[in-house]
C-alpha positions in Angstrom: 8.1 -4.6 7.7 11.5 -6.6 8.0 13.7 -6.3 5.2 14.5 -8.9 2.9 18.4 -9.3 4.2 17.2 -9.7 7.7 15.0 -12.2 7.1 17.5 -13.9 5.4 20.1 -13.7 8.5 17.1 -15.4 10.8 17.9 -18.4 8.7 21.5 -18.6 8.9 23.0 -20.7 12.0 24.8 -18.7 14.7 28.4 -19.8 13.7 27.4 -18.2 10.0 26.3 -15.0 11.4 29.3 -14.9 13.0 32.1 -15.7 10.5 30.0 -13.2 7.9 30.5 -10.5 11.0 34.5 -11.0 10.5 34.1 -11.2 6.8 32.2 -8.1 6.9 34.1 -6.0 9.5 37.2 -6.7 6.9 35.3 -5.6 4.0 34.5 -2.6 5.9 38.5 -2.0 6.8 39.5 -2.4 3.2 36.5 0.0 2.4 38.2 2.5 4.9 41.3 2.1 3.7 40.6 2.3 -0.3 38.8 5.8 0.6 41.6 7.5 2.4 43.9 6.2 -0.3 42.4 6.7 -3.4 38.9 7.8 -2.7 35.6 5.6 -3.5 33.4 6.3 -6.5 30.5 5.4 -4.8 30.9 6.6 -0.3 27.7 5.2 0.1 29.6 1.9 0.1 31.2 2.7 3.4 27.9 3.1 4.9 25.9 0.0 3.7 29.1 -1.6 5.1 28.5 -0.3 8.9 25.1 -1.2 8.0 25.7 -5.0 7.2 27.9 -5.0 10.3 25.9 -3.4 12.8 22.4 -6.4 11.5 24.6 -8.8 11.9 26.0 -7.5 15.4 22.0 -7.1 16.1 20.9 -10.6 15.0 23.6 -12.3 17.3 22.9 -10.3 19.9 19.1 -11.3 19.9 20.2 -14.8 20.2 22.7 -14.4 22.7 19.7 -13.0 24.7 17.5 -15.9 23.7 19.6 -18.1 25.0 20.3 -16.5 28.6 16.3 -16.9 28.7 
């Protein structure tokens, strides 16, 4: 069963996905960077952040794919 955030990203245009992708890849720098500084309270943050990234990196992909087709 898809999860409720990817069917949400099936919605949003191309140009969206992709300007959330650099929006999230930053978040996940800060993320980084905040947890070799001065430590996270909650890690699992860093994770859910590679997560985001990598279904968004997914979605475009499919349409990239889509479109060669």
């Amino acid at each position: 069963m898809a999860s409720k955030r990817y069917l949400e990203l099936q919605g949003l245009s191309t140009e969206t996905l992709k300007e959330e992708l650099v929006q999230s890849k930053s978040n996940l720098a800060q993320l980084r960077f905040d947890h070799q500084s001065k430590g996270l309270q909650d890690p699992t943050e860093l994770r859910n952040g590679k997560v985001e990234v990598a279904r968004l990196q997914t979605e475009i992909r499919v349409r990239e794919l889509k479109d060669m087709t």
